[in-house]
C-alpha positions as CSV (number, residue, x, y, z in Angstrom):
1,X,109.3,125.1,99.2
2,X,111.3,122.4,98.0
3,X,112.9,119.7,100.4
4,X,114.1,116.7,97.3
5,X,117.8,117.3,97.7
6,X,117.6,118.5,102.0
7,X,115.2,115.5,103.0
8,X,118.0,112.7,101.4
9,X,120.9,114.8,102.4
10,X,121.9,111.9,105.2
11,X,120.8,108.5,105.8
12,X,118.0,107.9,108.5
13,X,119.0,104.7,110.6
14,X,116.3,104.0,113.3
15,X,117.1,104.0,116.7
16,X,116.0,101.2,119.1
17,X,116.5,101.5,122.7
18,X,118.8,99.3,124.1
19,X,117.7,99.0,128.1
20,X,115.1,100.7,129.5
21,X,115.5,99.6,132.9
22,X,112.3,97.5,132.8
23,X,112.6,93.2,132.1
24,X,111.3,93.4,128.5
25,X,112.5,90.0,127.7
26,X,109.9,88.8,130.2
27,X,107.0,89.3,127.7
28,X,103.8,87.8,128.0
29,X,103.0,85.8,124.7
30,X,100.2,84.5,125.5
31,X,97.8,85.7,122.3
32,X,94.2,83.8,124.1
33,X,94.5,87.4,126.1
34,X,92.8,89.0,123.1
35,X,89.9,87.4,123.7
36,X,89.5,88.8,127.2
37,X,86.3,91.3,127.0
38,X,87.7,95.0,127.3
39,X,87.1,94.9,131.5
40,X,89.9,92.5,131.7
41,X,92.1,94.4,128.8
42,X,91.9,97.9,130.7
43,X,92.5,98.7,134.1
44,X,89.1,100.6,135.3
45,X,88.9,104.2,135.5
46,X,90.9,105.6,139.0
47,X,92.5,102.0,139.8
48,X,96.6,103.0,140.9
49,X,98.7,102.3,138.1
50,X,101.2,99.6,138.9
51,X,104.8,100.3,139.8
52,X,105.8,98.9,135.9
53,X,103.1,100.8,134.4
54,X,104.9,104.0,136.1
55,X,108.5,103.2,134.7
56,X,107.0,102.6,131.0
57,X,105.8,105.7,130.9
58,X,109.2,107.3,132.4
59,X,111.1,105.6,129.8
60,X,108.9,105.4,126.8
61,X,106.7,108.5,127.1
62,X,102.6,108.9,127.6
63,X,99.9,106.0,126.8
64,X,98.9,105.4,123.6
65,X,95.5,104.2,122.1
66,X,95.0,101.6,119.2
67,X,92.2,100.0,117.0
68,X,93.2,96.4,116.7
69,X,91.7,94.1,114.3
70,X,90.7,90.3,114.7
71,X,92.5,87.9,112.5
72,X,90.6,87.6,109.1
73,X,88.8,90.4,109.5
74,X,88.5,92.1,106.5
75,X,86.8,95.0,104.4
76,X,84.0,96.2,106.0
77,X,83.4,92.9,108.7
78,X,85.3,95.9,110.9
79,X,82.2,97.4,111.4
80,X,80.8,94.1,113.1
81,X,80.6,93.1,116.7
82,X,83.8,91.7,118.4
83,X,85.8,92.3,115.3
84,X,87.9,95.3,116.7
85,X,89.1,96.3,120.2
86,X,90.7,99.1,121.7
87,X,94.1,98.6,123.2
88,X,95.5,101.3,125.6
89,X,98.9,101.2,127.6
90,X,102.6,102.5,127.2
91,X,104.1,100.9,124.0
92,X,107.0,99.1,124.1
93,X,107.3,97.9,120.8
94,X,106.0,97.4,117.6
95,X,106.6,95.2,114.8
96,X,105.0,93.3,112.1
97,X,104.8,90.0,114.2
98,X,104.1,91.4,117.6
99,X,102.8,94.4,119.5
100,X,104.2,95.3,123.1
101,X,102.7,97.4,125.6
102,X,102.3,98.2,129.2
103,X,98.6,98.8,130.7
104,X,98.0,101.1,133.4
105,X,97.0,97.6,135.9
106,X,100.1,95.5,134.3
107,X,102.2,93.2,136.3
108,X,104.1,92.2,133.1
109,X,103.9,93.4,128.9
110,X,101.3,92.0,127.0
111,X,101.9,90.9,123.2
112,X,99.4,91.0,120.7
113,X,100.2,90.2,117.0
114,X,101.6,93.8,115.8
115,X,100.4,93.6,111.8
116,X,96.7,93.7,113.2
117,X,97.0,97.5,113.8
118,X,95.1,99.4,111.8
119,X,94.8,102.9,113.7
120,X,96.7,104.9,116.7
121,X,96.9,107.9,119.0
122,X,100.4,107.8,119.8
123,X,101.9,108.8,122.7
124,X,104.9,110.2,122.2
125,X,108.4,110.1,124.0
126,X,109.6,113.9,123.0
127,X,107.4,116.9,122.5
128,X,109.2,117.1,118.7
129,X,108.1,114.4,118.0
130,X,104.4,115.4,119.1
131,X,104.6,118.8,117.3
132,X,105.7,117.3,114.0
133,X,102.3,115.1,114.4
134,X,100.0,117.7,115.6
135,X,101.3,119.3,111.7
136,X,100.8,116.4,110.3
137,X,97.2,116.2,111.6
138,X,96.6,120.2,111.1
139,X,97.7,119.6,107.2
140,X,101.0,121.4,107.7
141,X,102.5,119.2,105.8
142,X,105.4,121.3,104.4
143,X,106.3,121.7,108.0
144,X,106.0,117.7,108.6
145,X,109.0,116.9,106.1
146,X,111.5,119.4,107.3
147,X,111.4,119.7,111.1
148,X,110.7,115.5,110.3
149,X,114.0,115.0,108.9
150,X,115.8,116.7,112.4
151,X,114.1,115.0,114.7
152,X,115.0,111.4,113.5
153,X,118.1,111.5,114.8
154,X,116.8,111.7,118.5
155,X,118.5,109.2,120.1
156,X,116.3,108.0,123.1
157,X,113.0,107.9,120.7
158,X,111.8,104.2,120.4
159,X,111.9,102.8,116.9
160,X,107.7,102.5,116.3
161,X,107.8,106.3,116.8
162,X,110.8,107.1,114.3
163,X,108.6,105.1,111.8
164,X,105.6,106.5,112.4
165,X,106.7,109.7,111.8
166,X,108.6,108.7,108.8
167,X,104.9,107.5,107.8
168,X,103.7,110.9,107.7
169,X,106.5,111.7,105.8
170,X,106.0,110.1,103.1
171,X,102.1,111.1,103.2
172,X,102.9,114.9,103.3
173,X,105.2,114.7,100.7
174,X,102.1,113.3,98.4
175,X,100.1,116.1,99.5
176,X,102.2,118.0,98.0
177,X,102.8,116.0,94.9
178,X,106.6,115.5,95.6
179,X,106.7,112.4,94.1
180,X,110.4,112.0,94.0
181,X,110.7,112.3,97.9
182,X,108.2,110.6,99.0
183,X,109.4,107.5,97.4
184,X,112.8,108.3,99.0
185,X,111.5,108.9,102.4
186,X,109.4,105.6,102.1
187,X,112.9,103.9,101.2
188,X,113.6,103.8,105.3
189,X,110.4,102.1,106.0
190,X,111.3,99.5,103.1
191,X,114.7,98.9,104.3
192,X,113.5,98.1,108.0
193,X,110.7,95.6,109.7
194,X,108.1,98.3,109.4
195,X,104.2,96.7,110.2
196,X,101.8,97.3,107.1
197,X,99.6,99.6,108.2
198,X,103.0,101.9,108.0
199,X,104.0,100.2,104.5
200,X,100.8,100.6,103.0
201,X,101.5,104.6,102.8
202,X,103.9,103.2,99.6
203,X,103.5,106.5,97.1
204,X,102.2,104.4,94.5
205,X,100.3,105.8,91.4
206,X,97.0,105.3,92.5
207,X,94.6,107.9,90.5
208,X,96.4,110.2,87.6
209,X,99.7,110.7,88.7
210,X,101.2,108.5,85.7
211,X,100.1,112.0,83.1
212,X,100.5,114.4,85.9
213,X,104.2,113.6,87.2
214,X,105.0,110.4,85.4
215,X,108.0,111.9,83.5
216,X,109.7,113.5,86.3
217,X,109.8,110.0,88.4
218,X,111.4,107.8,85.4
219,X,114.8,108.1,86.4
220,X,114.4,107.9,90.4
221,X,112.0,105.0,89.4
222,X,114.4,103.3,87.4
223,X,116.9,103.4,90.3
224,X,114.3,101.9,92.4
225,X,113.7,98.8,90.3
226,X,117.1,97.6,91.0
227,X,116.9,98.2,95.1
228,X,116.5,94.9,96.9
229,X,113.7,96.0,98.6
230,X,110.3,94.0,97.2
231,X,108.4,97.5,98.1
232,X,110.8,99.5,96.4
233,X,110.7,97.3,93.5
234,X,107.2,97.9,93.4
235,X,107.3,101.8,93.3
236,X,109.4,102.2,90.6
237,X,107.8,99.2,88.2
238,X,104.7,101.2,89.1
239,X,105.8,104.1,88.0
240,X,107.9,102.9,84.5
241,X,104.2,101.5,83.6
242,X,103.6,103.1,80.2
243,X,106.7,104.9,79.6
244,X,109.8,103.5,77.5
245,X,110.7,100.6,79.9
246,X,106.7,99.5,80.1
247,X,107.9,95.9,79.3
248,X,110.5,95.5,82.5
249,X,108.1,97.1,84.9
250,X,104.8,94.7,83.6
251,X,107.8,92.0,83.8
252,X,108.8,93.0,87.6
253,X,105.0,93.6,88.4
254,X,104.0,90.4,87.2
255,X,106.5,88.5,89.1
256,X,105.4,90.7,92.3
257,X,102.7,89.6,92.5
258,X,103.1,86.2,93.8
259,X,105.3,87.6,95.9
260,X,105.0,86.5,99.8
261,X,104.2,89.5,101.2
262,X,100.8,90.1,101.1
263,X,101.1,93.5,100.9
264,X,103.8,93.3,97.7
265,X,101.5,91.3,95.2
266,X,98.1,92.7,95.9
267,X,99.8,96.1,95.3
268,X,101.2,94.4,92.2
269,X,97.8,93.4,90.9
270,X,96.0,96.6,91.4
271,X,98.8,98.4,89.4
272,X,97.8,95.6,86.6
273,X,94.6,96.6,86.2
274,X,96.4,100.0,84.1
275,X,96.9,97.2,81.3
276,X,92.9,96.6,81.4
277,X,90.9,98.3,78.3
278,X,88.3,100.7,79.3
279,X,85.8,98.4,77.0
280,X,86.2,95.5,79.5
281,X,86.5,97.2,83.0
282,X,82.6,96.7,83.9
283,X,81.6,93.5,82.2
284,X,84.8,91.4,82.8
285,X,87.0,92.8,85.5
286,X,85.3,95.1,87.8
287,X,83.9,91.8,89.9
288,X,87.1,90.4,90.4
289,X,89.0,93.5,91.2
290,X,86.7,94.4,94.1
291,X,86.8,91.0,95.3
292,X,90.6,91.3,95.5
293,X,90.3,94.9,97.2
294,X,87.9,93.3,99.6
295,X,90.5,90.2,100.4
296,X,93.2,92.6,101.6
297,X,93.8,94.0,105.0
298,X,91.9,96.7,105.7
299,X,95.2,99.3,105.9
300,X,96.0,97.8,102.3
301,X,92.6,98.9,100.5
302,X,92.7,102.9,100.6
303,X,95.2,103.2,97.2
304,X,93.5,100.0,95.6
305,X,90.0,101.6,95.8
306,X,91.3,105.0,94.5
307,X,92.7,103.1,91.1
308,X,89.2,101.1,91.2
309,X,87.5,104.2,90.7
310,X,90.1,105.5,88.7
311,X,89.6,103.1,86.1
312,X,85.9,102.8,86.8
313,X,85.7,106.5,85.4
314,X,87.6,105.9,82.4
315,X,85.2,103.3,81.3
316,X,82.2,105.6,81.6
317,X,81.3,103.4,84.7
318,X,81.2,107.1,86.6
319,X,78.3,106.3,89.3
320,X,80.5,103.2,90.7
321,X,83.9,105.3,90.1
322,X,82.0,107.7,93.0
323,X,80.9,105.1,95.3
324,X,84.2,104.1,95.5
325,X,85.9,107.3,95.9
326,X,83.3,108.3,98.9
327,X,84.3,104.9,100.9
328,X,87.9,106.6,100.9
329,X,86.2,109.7,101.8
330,X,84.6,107.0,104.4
331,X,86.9,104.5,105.8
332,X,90.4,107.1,105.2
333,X,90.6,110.1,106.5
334,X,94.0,109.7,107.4
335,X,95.0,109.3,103.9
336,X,94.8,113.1,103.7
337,X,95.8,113.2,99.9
338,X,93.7,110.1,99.1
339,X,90.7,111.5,100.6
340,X,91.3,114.9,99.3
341,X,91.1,113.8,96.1
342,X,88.8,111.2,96.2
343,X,86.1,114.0,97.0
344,X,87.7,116.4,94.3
345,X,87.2,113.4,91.6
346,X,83.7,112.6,93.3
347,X,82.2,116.3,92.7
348,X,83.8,116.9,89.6
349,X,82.0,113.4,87.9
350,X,78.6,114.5,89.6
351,X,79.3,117.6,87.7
352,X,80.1,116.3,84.5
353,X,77.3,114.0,84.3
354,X,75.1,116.8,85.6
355,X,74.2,115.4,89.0
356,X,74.7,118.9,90.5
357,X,72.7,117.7,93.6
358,X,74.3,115.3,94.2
359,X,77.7,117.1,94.0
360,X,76.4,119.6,96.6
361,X,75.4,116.8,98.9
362,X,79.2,115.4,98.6
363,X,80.9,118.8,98.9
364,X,78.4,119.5,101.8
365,X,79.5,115.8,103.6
366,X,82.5,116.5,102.6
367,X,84.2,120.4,103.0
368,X,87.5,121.1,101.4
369,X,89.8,122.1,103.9
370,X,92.1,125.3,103.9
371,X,95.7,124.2,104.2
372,X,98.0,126.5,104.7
373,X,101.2,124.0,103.5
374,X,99.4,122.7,100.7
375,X,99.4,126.5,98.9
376,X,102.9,126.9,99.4
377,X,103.9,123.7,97.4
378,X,106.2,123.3,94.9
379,X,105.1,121.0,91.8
């Protein structure tokens, strides 16, 4: 199955609602409410849900769950106390600089710094919508990108859920190796005010995929270089690294990375460290590349760590290149194709360095999945 002509067939504009009946512009931006302890965030279980509370969830669909993360926190401080909370309630929006939603006890929206976001159960506004997640989730993901691309044009769908979907889009599309649409999918979330936990899904080369697909992506890259987008300048430099236009895309690489998205030029640096000689990974680099991985937000480190132990592997530095493919396997698993082949890479060095134990131990931890989608893909 083959969707690289269908999925670009017409341009996706997002849809934002424009009343909902409800006061939005009435927001509470008052941030000092994150630091209320989770009693005061979350209406008890059984307390009546307030009358606004009740016309959120007629207008904008069922409640939704997030994982939000404190300012700074980075790398694995997520893991420490008071460094992430749970927010629940009826979202109204969400954008890089701010988050809206509606709790069940709300006398007014509450705002909370939208880029912060670093995991959600979405609750959704149409039951397509739903079903083309519950594929997503299931590893349909042949089924994601085509009923994906008719649903986008529901009109009364809020805008965070049109991009989350597109999101998963661009995820299935590299589980199945089409390169060439995913980076055209991703294109939407480039050209609009997506938050970075969407962004970072950016189908950059992050293991192999330069020898694998490389030559197939040089022309749709080359068109890419010249968008106006920063991100999609980034995907097709990436992918021009080592073929006949190396030079512009080091050129355009270089210069994204002091870009001022934060997102932009630490993606730019990791895809640097391609230049790196195997003979100087360990004893010169590898310190100040995981220092960078461990700077970035926490939605910004899956592809980053792949390439780390990616490179890690070709400089015979095989033991590290596994300990950081099992933190994807870890920290990721809803980077399906990350994670998938983090593990595959992880078991196949234990094997070639004859640590068969361990290779069952990972494989054990770790059990492929069956998918369905994934044997029906065209490469």
């Amino acid at each position: 199955m083959h969707f690289a002509v269908s999925i670009v067939a017409q341009r996706i504009g997002f849809v934002n609602l424009a009343c909902v009946g409800i006061s939005w512009l009435s927001i509470i931006t008052c941030v000092s409410l994150v630091w209320f302890c989770c009693d005061t965030l979350f209406a008890q279980e059984g307390e009546p849900a307030s009358d606004l509370y009740q016309q959120a969830l007629d207008k904008l669909g069922s409640e939704s769950r997030m994982e939000w993360l404190e300012s700074g926190a980075v790398s694995l401080k997520r893991w420490e106390p008071g460094r992430s909370i749970e927010l629940r309630g009826v979202l109204v929006e969400w954008e890089p600089t701010r988050l809206v939603l509606v709790r069940k006890d709300a006398k007014g929206p509450t705002t909370f710094p939208g880029d912060q976001v670093i995991g959600i159960d979405p609750g959704w506004k149409e039951k397509s919508f739903a079903d083309v997640h519950r594929h997503f989730m299931e590893h349909r993901f042949a089924e994601v990108i085509s009923e994906g691309q008719s649903i986008l044009k529901t009109p009364s769908v809020p805008r965070w859920q049109q991009r989350l979907i597109v999101a998963e889009m661009v995820q299935s599309a590299c589980a199945l190796g089409q390169w060439q649409v995913a980076g055209k999918v991703y294109g939407y979330l480039a050209q609009d005010t997506s938050p970075q936990v969407l962004l970072s899904v950016i189908p950059l080369p992050w293991s192999d995929e330069l020898l694998t697909a490389g030559k197939g992506m040089r022309e749709p890259a080359a068109e890419w270089l010249q968008r106006s987008e920063p991100e999609m300048q980034l995907l097709g430099a990436s992918w021009l690294v080592g073929s006949e236009q190396n030079g512009l895309a080091i050129e355009m690489l270089t210069r994204l990375s002091n870009h001022e998205s934060s997102l932009v030029s630490n993606y730019a640096q990791a895809q640097l460290w391609r230049g790196v000689p195997p003979s100087e990974i360990e004893s010169t680099y590898f310190g100040k590349w995981v220092a960078l991985r461990d700077t970035m937000p926490l939605a910004l480190q899956a592809g980053p760590t792949m390439l780390l132990g990616h490179r890690l592997e070709q400089s015979g530095a095989w033991e590290l290149a596994v300990a950081e493919w099992l933190r994807i396997a870890s920290l990721y698993g809803d980077r399906y194709h990350l994670k998938s082949r983090a593990i595959e890479r992880a078991i196949a060095a234990c094997s070639t360095a004859g640590a068969t134990d361990q290779a069952d131990r990972i494989g054990a931890r770790y059990p492929r999945e069956t998918d369905k989608s994934l044997n029906k893909k065209n490469r």
